[in-house]
C-alpha positions in Angstrom: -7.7 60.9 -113.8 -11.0 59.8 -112.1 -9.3 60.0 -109.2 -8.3 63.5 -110.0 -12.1 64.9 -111.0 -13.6 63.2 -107.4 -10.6 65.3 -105.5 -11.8 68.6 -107.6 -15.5 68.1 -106.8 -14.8 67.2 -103.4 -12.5 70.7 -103.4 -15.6 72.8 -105.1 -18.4 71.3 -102.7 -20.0 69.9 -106.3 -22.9 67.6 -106.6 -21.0 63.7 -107.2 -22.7 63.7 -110.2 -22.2 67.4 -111.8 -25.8 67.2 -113.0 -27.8 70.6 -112.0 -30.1 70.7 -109.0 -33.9 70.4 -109.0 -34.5 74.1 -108.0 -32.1 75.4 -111.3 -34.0 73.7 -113.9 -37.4 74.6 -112.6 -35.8 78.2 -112.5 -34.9 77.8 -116.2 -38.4 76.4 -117.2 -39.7 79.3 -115.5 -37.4 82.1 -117.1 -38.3 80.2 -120.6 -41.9 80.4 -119.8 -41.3 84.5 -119.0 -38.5 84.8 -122.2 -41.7 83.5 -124.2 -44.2 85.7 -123.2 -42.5 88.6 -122.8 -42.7 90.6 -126.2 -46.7 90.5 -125.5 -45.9 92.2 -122.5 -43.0 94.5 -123.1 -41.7 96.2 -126.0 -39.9 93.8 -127.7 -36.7 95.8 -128.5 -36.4 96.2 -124.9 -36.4 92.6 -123.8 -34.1 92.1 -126.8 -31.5 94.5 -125.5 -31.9 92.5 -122.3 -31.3 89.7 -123.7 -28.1 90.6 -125.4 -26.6 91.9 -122.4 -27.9 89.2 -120.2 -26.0 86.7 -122.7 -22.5 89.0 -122.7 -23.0 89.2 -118.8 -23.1 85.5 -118.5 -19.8 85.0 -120.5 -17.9 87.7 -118.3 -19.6 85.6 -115.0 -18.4 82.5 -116.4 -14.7 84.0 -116.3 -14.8 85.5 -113.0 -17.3 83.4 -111.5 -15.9 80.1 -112.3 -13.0 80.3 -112.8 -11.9 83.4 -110.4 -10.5 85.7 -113.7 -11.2 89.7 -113.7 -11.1 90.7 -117.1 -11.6 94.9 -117.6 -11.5 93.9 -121.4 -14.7 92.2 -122.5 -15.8 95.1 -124.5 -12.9 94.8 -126.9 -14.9 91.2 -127.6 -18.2 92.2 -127.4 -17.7 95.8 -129.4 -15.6 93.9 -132.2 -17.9 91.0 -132.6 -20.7 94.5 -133.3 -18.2 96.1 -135.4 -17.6 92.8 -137.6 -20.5 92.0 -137.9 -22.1 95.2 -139.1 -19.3 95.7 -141.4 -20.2 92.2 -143.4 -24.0 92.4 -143.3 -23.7 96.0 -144.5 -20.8 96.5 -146.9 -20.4 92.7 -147.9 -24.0 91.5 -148.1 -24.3 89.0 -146.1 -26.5 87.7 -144.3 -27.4 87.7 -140.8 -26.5 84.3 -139.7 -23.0 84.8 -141.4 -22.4 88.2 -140.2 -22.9 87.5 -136.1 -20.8 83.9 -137.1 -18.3 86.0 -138.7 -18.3 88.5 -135.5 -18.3 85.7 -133.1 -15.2 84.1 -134.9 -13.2 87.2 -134.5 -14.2 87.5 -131.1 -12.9 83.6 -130.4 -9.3 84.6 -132.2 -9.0 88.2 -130.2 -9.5 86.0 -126.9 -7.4 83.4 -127.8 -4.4 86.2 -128.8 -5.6 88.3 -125.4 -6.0 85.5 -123.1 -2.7 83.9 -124.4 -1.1 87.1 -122.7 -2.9 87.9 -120.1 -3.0 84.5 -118.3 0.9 85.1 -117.5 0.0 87.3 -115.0 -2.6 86.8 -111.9 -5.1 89.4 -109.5 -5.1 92.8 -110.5 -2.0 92.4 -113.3 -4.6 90.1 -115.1 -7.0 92.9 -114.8 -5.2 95.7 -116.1 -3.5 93.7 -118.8 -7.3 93.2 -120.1 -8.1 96.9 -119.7 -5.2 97.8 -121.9 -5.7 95.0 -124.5 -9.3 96.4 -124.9 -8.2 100.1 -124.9 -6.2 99.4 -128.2 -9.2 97.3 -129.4 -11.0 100.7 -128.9 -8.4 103.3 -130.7 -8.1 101.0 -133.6 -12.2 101.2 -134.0 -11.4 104.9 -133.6 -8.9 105.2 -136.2 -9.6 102.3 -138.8 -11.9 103.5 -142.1 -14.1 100.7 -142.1 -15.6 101.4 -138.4 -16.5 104.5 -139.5 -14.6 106.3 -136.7 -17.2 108.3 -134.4 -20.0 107.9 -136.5 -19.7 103.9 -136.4 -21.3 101.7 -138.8 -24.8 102.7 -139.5 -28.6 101.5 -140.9 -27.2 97.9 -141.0 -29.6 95.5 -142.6 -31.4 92.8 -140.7 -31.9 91.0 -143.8 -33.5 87.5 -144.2 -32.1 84.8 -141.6 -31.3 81.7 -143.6 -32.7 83.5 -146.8 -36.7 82.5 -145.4 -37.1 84.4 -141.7 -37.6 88.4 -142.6 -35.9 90.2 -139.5 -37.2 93.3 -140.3 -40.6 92.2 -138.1 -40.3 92.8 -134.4 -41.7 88.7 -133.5 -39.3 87.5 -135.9 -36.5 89.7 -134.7 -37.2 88.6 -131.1 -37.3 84.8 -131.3 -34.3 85.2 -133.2 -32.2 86.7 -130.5 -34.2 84.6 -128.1 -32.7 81.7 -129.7 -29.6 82.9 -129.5 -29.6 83.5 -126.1 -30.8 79.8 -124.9 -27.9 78.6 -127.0 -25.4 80.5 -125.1 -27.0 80.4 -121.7 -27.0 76.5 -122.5 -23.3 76.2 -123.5 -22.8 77.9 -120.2 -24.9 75.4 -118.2 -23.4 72.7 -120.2 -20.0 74.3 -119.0 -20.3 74.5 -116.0 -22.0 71.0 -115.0 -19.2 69.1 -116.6 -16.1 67.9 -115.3 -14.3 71.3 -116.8 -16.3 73.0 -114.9 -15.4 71.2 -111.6 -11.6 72.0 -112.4 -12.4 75.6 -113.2 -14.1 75.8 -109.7 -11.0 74.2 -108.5 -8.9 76.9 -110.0 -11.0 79.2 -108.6 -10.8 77.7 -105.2 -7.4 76.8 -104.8 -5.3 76.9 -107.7 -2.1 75.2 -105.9 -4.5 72.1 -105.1 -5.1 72.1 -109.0 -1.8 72.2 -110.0 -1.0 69.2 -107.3 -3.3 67.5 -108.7 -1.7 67.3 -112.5 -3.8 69.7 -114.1 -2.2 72.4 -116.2 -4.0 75.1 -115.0 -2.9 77.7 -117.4 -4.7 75.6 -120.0 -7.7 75.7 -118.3 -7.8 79.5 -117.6 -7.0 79.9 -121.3 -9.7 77.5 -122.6 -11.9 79.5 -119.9 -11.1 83.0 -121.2 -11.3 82.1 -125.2 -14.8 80.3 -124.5 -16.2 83.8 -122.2 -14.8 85.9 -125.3 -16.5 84.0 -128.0 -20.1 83.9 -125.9 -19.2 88.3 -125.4 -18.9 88.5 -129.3 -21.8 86.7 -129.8 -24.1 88.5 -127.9 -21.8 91.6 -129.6 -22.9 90.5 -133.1 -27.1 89.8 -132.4 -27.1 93.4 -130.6 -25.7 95.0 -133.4 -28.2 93.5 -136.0 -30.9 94.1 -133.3 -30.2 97.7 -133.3 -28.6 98.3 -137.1 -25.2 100.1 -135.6 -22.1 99.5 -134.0 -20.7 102.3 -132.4 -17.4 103.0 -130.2 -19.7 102.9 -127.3 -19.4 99.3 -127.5 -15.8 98.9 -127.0 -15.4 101.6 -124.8 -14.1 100.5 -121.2 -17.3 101.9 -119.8 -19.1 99.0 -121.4 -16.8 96.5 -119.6 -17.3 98.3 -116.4 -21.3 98.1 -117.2 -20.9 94.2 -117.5 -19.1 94.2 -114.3 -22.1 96.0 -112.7 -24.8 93.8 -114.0 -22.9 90.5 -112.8 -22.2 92.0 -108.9 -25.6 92.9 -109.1 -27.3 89.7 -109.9 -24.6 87.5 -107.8 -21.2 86.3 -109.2 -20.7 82.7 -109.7 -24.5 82.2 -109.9 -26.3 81.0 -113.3 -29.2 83.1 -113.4 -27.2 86.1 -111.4 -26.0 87.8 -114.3 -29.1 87.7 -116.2 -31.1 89.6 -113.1 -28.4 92.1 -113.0 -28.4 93.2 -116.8 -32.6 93.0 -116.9 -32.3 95.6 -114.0 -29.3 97.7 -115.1 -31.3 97.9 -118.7 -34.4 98.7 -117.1 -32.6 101.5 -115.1 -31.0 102.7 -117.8 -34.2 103.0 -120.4 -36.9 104.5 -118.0 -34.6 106.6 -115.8 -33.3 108.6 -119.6 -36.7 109.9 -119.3 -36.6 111.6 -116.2 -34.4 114.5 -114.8 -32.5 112.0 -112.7 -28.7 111.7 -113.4 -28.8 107.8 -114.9 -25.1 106.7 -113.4 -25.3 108.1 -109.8 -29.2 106.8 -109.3 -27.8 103.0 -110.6 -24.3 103.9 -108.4 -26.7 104.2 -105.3 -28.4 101.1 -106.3 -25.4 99.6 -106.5 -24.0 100.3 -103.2 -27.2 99.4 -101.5 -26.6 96.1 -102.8 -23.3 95.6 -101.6 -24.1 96.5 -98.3 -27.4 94.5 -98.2 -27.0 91.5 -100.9 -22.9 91.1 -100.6 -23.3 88.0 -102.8 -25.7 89.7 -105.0 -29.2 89.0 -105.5 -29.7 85.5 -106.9 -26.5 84.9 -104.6 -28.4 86.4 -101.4 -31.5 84.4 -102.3 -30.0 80.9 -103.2 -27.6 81.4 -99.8 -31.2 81.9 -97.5 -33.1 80.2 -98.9 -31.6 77.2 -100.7 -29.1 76.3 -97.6 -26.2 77.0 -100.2 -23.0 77.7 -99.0 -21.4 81.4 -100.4 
């Protein structure tokens, strides 16, 4: 087996030890240090919507970026996870830490049943099995009583985290979410420095190689998808306490295309890519609703712009320049 992982890293162009570079944890002490700050700076509902979509953009890039799977159907994960959790906190009294557990539970078991099935199938089948998955996702939050059909679930309670920390104050609210955020972005970096990782690359890569090698690569893939849906419903389930709604905007397959956006943007297969990528599709989105300017053709331009000049996205185009990274 040893033999095995050295033939994978080999295959991925990985680091012999599968520890991060220099450069990538003095960029995560530095986006800590700006994360910290930030809610003296900003408004702090602002940075928190980043945050949430920076986290559900890093569990769609660790899916396609790592382990070379387009899924259409992250909403269904990230919109159910909301809907749960609202649904808990506001009709069952719970309280906040239960409710975005509860969310991020369901989120794990609708991956596990959707990846199951969609893994049979490869390229653009995978894709569109996804889309259709997350489609019913989205008719059944339509229909069902307890979603509250076009209205959503509204004026959910923040509540007391662990009984002591009032969420109703902004400061409390935002070092909560923070929090949440550093734990998935480090279950990612974990993730992807370990030997899974290396195999996921691998499958990326050259999934034949993988297979020739003894690993059973549908496992992987499956493990891959289940672990990207459960990080999706848990940035589902802290945005919907942050704002105090779930709505069917949240499962709608516009919100999957949205996460698709951010992580092109910022530079798939990248760590701090898909983080970039939401902070500027958020930013877009919230100061451009101001102006006269139609919101999706201005970011549309942006986008295409970037394709042509920063093909591998902008973290991508930046680590490929300047840190002598291969693409």
């Amino acid at each position: 087996m040893a033999t095995e992982i050295h033939a994978v890293r080999r295959e991925t162009a990985a680091p012999a030890t599968g520890r991060p570079a220099m450069p990538g944890l003095l960029a995560l002490a530095v986006l800590l240090l700006v994360l910290i700050a930030a809610p003296y700076v900003l408004y702090p509902v602002f940075v928190m919507k980043v945050l949430c979509f920076a986290l559900f953009a890093c569990a769609f890039n660790l899916l396609i970026g790592f382990a070379g799977l387009l899924s259409f159907g992250h909403a269904a994960f990230f919109g159910g996870a909301a809907y749960i959790t609202a649904h808990t906190v506001k009709v069952w009294g719970l309280p906040p830490e239960l409710g975005i557990l509860l969310g991020t539970a369901f989120a794990a078991t609708l991956g596990l049943a959707f990846g199951a099935l969609a893994i049979r199938r490869q390229g653009i089948y995978f894709a569109m099995i996804t889309l259709a998955l997350s489609q019913m996702v989205f008719f059944m939050a339509l229909q069902l009583k307890f979603t509250g059909g076009e209205d959503g679930i509204q004026a959910v309670p923040r509540g007391h985290l662990f009984g002591v920390i009032d969420l109703s104050q902004s400061m409390a609210m935002y070092y909560t979410v923070l929090a949440v955020f550093l734990f998935g972005f480090a279950v990612i970096w974990r993730t992807v420095h370990s030997p899974f990782g290396q195999v996921l690359k691998a499958i990326r890569e050259n999934e034949p190689r993988a297979i020739s090698l003894g690993y059973r690569t549908d496992h992987y893939k499956l493990m891959a998808f289940v672990l990207s849906a459960t990080l999706a419903g848990l940035a589902g389930g802290t945005k919907a306490i942050v704002f105090q709604l779930a709505t069917l905007t949240d499962v709608q397959w516009q919100m999957s295309g949205a996460v698709v956006l951010m992580t092109l943007l910022g530079g798939i297969g990248t760590l701090f890519g898909p983080v970039v990528g939401a902070a500027l599709v958020v930013t877009l989105e919230n100061y451009l609703a101001a102006s006269n300017l139609p919101v999706p053709v201005v970011i549309g331009v942006i986008f295409v712009a970037c394709v042509l000049l920063f093909r591998r996205g902008i973290v991508g185009e930046i680590a490929a320049r300047f840190g002598g990274k291969r693409p």
